[in-house]
VOROSE-322445 format. One record per residue (C-alpha): residue number from 1; y, z, x; residue in one letter. Coordinates in Angstrom, 2 decimals. Each point is the difference from the previous one (the first is absolute). Example, Ala and Ser with C-alpha at 12.3 -4.5 7.8 and 13.67 -1.06 7.14 Angstrom:
BEGIN
<site 1 <-4.50 7.80 12.30> "a">;
<site 2 <3.44 -0.66 1.37> "s">;
//
This chain:
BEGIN
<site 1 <76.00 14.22 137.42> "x">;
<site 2 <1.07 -2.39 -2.54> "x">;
<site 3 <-1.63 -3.52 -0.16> "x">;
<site 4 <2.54 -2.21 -0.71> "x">;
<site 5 <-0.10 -2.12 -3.15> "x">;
<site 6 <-1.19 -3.90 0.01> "x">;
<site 7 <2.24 -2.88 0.58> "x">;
<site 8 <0.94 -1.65 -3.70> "x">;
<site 9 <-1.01 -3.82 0.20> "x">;
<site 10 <3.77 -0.68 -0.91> "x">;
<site 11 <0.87 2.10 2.51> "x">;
<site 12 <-1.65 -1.63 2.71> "x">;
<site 13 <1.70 -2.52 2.06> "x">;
<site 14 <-1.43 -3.54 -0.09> "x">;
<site 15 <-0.41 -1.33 3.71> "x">;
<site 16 <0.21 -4.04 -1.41> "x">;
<site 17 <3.74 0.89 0.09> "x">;
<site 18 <0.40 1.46 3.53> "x">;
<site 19 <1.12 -2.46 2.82> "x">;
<site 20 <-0.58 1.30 3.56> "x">;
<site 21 <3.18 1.94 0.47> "x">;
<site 22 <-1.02 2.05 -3.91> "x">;
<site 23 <-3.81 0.31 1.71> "x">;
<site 24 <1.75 1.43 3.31> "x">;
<site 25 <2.39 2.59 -1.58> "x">;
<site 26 <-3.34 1.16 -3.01> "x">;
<site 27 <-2.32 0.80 2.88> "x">;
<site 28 <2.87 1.24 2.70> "x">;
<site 29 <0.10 2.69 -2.52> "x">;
<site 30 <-3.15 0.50 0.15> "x">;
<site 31 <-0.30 0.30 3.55> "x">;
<site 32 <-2.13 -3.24 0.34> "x">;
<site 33 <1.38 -2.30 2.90> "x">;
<site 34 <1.85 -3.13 -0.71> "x">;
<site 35 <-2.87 -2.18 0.97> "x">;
<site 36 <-2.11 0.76 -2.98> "x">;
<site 37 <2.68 -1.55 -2.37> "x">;
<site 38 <-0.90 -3.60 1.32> "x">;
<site 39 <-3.78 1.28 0.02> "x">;
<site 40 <0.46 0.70 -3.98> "x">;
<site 41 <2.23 -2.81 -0.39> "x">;
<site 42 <-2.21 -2.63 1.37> "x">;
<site 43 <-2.86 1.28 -2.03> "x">;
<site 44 <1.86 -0.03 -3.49> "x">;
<site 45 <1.53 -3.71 0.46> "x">;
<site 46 <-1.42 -2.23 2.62> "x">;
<site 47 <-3.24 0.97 -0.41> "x">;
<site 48 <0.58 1.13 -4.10> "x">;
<site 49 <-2.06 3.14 0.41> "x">;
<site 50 <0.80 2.60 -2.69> "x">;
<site 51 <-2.79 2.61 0.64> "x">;
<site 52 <1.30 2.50 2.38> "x">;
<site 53 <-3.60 0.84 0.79> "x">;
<site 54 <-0.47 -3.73 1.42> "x">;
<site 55 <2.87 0.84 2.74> "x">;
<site 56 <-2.43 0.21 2.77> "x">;
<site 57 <3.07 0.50 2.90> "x">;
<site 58 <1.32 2.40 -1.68> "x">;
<site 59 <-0.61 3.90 -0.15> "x">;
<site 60 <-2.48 1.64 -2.55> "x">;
<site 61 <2.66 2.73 -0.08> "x">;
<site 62 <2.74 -2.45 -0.91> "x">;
<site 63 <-2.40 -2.11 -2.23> "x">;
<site 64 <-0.83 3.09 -2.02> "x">;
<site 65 <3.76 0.54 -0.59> "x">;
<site 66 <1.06 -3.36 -0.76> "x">;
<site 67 <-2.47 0.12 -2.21> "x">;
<site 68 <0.76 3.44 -1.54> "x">;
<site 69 <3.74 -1.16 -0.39> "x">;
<site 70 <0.87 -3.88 0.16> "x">;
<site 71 <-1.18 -2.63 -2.21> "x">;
<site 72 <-0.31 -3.69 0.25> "x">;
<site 73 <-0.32 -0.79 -3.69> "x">;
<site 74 <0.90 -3.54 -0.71> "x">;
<site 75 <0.05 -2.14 -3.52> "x">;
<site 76 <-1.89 -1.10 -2.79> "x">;
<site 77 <-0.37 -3.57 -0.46> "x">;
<site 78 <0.47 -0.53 -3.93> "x">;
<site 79 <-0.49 -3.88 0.23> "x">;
<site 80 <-0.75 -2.53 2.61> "x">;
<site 81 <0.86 -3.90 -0.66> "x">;
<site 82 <-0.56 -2.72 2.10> "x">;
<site 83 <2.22 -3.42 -0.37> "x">;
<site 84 <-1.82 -3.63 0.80> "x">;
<site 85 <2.33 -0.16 2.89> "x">;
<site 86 <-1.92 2.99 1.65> "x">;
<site 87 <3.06 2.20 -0.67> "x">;
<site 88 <-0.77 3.67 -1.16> "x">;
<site 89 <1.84 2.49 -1.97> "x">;
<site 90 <-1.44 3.52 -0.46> "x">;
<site 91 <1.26 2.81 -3.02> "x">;
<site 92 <0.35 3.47 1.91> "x">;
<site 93 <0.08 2.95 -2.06> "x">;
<site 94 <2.05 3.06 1.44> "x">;
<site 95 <-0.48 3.55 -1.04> "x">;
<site 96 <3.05 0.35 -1.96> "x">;
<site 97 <-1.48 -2.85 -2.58> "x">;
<site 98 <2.13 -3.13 1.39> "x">;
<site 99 <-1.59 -2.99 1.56> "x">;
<site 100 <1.70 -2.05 2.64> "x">;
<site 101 <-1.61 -3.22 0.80> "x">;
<site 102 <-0.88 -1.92 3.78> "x">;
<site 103 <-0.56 -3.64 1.02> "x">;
<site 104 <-1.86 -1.29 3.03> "x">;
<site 105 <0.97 -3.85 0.11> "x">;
<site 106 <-2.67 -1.55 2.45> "x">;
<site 107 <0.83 -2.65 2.18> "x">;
<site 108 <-1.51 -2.34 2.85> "x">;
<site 109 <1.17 1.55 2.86> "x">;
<site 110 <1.79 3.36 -1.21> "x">;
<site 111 <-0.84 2.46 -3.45> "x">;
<site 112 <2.87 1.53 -1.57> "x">;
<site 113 <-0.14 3.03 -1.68> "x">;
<site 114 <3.40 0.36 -2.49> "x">;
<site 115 <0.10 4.15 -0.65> "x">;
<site 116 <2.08 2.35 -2.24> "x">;
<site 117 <2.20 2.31 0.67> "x">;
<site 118 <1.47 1.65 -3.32> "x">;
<site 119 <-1.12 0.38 -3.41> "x">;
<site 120 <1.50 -2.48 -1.66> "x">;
<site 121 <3.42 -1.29 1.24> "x">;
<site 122 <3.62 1.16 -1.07> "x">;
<site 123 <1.73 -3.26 1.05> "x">;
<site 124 <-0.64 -1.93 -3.30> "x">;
<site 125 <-0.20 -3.25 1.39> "x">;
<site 126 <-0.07 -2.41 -3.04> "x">;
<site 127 <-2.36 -2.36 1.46> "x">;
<site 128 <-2.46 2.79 1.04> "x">;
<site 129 <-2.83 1.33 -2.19> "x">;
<site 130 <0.01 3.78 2.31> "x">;
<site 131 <3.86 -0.03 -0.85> "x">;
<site 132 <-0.57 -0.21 -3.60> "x">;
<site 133 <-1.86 3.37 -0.20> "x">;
<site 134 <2.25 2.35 1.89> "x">;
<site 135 <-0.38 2.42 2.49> "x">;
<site 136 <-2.14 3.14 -0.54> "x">;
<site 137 <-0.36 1.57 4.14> "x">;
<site 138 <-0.28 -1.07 3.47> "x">;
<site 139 <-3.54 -0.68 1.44> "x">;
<site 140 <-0.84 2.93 2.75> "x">;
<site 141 <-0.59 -1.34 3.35> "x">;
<site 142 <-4.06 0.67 -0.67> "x">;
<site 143 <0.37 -1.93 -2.74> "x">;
<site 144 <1.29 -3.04 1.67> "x">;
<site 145 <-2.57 0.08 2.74> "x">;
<site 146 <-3.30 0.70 -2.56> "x">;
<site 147 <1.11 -3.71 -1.23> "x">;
<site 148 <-0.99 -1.22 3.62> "x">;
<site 149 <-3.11 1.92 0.21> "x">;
<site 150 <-0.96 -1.16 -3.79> "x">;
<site 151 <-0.01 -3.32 1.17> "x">;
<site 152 <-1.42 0.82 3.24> "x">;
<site 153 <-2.88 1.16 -1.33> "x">;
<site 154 <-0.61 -2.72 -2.36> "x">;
<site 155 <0.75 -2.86 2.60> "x">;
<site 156 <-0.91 1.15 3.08> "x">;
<site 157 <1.95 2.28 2.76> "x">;
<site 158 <1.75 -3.72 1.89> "x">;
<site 159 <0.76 -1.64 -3.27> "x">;
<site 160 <3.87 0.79 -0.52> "x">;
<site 161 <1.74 -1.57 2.79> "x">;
<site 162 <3.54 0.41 -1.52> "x">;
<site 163 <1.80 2.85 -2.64> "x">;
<site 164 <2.93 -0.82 -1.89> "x">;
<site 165 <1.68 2.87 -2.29> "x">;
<site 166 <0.63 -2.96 -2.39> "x">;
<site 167 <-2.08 1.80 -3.02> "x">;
<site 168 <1.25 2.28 -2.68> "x">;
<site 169 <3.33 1.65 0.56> "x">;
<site 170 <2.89 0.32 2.42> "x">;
<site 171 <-1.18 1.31 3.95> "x">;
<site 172 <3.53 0.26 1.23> "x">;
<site 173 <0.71 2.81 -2.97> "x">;
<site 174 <-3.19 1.78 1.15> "x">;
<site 175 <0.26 -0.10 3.78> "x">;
<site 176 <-0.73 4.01 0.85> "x">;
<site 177 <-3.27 -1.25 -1.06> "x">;
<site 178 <-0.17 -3.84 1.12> "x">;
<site 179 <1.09 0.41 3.56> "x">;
<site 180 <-3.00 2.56 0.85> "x">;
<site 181 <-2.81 -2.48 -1.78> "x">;
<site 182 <1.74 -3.10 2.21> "x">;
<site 183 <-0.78 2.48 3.11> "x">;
<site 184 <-3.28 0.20 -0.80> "x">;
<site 185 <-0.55 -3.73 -0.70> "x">;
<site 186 <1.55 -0.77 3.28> "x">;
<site 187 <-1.89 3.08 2.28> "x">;
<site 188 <-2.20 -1.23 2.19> "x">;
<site 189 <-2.26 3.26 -1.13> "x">;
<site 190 <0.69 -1.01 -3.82> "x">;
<site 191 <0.09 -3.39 -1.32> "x">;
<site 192 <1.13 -2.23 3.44> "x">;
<site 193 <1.84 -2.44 -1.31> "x">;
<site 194 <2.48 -1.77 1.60> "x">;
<site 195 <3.84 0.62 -1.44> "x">;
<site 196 <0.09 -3.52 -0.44> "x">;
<site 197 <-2.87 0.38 -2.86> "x">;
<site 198 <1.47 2.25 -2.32> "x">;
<site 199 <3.16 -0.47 -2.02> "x">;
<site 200 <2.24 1.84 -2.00> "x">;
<site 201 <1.86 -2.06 -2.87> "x">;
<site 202 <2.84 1.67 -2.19> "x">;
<site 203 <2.38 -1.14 -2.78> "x">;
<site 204 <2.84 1.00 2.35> "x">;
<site 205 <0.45 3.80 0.02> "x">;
<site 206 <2.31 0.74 2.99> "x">;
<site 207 <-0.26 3.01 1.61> "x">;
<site 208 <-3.44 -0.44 -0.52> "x">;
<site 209 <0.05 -3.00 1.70> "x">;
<site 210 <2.27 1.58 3.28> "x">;
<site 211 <-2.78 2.93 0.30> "x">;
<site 212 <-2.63 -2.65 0.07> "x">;
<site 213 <1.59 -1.71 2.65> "x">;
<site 214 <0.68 2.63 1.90> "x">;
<site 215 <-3.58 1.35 -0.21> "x">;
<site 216 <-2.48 -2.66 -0.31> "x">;
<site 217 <-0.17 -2.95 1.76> "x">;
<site 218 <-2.26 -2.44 -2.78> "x">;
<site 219 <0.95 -2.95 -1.47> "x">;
<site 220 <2.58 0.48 -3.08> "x">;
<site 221 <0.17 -2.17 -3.13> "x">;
<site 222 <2.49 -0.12 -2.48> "x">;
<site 223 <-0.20 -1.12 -3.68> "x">;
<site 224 <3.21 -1.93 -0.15> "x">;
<site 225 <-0.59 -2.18 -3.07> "x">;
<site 226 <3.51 -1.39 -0.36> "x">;
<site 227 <3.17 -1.08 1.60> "x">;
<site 228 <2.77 1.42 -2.42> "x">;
<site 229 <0.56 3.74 -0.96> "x">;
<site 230 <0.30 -0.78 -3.81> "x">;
<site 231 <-3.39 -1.55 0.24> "x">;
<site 232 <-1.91 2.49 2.31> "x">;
<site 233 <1.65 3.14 -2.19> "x">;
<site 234 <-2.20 -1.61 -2.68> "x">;
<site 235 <-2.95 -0.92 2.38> "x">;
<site 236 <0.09 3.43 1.95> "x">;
<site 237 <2.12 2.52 -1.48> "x">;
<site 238 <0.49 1.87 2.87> "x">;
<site 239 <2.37 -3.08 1.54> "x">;
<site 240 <2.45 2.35 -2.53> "x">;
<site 241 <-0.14 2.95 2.66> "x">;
<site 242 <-0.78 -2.38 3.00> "x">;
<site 243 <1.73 -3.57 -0.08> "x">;
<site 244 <-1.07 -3.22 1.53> "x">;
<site 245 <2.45 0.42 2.57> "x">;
<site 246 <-0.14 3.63 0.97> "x">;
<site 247 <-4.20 -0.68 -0.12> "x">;
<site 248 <0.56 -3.01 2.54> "x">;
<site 249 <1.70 1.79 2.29> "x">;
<site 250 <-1.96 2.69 0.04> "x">;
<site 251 <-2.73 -2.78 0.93> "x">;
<site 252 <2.11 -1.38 2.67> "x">;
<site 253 <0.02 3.20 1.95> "x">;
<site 254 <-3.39 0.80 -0.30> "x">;
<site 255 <-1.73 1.12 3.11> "x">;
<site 256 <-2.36 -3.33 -0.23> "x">;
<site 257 <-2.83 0.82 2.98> "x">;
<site 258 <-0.03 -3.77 2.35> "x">;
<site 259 <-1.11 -3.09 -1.41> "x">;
<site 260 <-0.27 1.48 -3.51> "x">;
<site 261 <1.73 -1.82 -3.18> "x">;
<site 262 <1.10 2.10 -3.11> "x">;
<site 263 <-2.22 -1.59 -3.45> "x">;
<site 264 <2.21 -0.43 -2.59> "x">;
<site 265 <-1.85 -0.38 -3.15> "x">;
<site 266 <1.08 -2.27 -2.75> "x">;
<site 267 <-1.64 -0.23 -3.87> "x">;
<site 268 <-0.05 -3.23 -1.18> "x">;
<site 269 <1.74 0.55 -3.77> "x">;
<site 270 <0.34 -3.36 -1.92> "x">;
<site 271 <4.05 -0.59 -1.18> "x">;
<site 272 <0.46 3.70 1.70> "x">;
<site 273 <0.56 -0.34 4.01> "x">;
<site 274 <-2.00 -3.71 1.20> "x">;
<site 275 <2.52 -2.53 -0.27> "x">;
<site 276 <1.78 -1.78 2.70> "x">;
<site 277 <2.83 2.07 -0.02> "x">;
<site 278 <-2.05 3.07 0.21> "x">;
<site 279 <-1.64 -1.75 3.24> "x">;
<site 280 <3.32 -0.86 1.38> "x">;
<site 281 <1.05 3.74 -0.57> "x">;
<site 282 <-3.19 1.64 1.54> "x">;
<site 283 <0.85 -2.43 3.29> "x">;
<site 284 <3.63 1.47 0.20> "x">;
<site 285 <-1.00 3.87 -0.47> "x">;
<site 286 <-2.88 -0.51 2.49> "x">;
<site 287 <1.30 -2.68 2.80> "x">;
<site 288 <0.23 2.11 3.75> "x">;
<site 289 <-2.66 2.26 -1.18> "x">;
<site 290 <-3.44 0.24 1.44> "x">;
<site 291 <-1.56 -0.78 -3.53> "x">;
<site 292 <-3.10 -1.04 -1.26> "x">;
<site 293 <-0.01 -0.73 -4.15> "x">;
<site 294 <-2.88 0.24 -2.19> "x">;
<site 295 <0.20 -1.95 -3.07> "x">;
<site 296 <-2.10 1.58 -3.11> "x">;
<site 297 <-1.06 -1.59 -2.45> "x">;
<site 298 <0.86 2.21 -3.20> "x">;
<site 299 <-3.39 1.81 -0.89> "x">;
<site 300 <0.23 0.70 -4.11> "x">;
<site 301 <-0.68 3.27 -1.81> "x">;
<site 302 <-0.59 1.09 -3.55> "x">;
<site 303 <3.92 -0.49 -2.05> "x">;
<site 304 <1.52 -1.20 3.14> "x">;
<site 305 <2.92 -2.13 -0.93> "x">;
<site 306 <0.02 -2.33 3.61> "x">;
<site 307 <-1.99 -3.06 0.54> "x">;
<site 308 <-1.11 -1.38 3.11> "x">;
<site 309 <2.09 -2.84 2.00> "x">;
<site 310 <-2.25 -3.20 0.04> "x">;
<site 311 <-1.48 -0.99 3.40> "x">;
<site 312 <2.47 -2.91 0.66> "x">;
<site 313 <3.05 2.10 -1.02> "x">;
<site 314 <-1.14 2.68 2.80> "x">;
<site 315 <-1.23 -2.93 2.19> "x">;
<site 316 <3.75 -1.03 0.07> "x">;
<site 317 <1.73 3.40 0.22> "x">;
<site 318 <-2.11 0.19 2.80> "x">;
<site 319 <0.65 -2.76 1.81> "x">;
<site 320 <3.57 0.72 -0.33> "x">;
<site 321 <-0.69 3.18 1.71> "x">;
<site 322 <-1.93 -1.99 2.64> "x">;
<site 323 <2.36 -2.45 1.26> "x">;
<site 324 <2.60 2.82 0.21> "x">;
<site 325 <-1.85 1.49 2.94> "x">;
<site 326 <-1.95 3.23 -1.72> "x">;
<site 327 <-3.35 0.38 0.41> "x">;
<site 328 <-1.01 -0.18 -3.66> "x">;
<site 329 <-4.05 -0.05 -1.45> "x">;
<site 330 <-1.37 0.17 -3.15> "x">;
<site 331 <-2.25 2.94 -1.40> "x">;
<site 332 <-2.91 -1.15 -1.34> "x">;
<site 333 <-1.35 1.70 -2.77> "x">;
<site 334 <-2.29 2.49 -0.25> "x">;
<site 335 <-2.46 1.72 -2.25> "x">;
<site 336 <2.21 -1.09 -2.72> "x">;
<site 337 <-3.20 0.31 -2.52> "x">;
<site 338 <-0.50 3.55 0.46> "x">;
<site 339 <3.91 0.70 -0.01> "x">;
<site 340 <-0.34 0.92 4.03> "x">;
<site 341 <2.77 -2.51 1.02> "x">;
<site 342 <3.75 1.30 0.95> "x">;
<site 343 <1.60 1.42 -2.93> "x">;
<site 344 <-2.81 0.63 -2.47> "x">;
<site 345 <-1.94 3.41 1.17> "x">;
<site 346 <0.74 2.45 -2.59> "x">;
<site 347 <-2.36 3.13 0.32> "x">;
<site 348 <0.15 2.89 -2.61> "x">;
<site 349 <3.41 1.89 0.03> "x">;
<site 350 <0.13 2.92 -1.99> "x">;
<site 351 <3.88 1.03 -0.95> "x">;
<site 352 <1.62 -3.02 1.99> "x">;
<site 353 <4.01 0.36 0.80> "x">;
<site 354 <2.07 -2.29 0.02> "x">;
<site 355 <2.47 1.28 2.11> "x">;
<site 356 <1.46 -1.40 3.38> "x">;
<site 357 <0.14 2.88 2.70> "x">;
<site 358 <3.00 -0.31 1.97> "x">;
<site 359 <-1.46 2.26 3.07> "x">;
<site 360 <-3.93 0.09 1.13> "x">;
<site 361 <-2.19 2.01 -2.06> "x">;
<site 362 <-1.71 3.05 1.18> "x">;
//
């Protein structure tokens, strides 16, 4: 009788990336009853248990093969930096040689953590810092969640109230992995948290955006940026593929869950988008709309060419905004000092492209 040869490492399946319905099918083939899937999954996120042998509800016999043939391996944390605003941003290094980085922004009565979901970003966005370096490959769904354990571990299992995929890269072009890491962050044997407490922002990538809708019911975001086409195709060049008004209609007939408002997001760019006009414009496109904007104040980079709109010019564009009836707030800035804050994370990109997909990569 033959003994069969050992599983690879590579070869091995890593469990960080299997929601409830991937746990179900992996141990239905294995003859294991559907019950054990919330067992394992319960162990590996809300408690953050990674040694099979710890699983104490669960049998030796299926320890011993979980152990024989999963793996739960998770990141290397290449640099740690804390802001003075409490606000920190961690350098994970993935086994290819890339780095993606994560911010937790603490607040008084929520913490944010702001996570990655590419390497790099293919969207170019000329105010953006992850824009600038290209694309090299979609994060993995493992890969997404190890940023929540990272900084789970570090702060403490009930520090991150609220997830936004806000960090490096573009979630709606990397949904076959996205939507199973947002069912684990919202499975009450996973992560628990409410669908109001994660959101998914994107530069306006439309059937993305219609499969999200149709499949997840957080909050959505959208990095808007400007009111004209000829402006936003330099802002966000894929307005070229996706236009202002094909992108707000596609808003308009989102699948909103009650009593939730679409963010629209809105760089502050001195000269570029923040005059009156511009205010006037954003009132028009957005008026009927459950909206909420979210004024940003332009966060520099290294050989970036914008400068950010002074406080009384976004003071007025936002009162504009105001006494039209939107809900309207100002970001305040973040982490700025240790280049955490919207717009600046960077990483390590090996190979970026520049490209903009027109179809969600695989």
């Amino acid at each position: 009788m033959s003994v069969p040869a050992p599983i690879k490492v590579a070869d091995r399946p890593n469990l960080l990336g299997l929601d409830r319905a991937g746990l179900e099918a992996l141990f239905a083939a294995w003859g294991e009853p559907r019950f054990r899937a919330a067992q394992v999954l319960q162990w590996l996120h809300a408690r953050q248990v990674s040694d099979f042998g710890q699983m104490s509800n669960v049998s030796k016999k299926l320890r011993a093969r979980l152990e024989d043939t999963c793996e739960t391996a998770e990141f290397e944390v290449l640099r740690e930096q804390h802001a003075v605003d409490g606000t920190r941003k961690w350098l994970l290094g993935l086994a290819d040689g890339n780095a993606i980085e994560t911010v937790f922004i603490p607040e008084e009565e929520r913490g944010t953590l702001c996570i990655s979901s590419q390497v790099g970003c293919s969207l170019a966005c000329s105010f953006c810092a992850t824009g600038a370096q290209g694309l090299n490959r979609n994060l993995e769904t493992h890969e997404i969640i190890a940023q929540i354990r990272v900084a789970r571990r570090v702060l403490g299992l009930d520090a991150i109230s609220n997830v936004v995929f806000m960090g490096m890269g573009e979630p709606l072009l990397n949904l076959k992995q996205v939507l199973p890491a947002i069912r684990l962050l919202l499975d009450d044997y996973g992560y628990g948290l409410s669908s109001r407490r994660v959101t998914v922002s994107t530069a306006g990538v439309l059937p993305g955006l219609a499969q999200l809708g149709r499949e997840s019911p957080v909050n959505l975001a959208i990095s808007l940026h400007a009111t004209r086409d000829d402006i936003r195709d330099e802002l966000v060049p894929i307005n070229r593929h996706y236009p202002l008004a094909e992108l707000l209609a596609a808003c308009r007939a989102y699948p909103l869950p009650p009593r939730r408002r679409i963010t629209f997001e809105y760089v502050m760019l001195e000269g570029v988008n923040d005059q009156d006009q511009h205010a006037r414009e954003l009132v028009r496109l957005l008026t009927g709309m459950p909206a909420l904007v979210n004024l940003i104040p332009f966060n520099p980079f290294p050989e970036t060419r914008y400068r950010r709109s002074s406080q009384s010019r976004i003071d007025a564009f936002r009162e504009i905004v105001l006494r039209a009836g939107l809900m309207t707030v100002t970001r305040k800035t973040r982490g700025d000092d240790i280049a955490a804050a919207c717009g600046q994370l960077a990483g390590q990109v090996q190979q970026g492209r520049r490209s903009v997909p027109l179809q969600v990569l695989n």
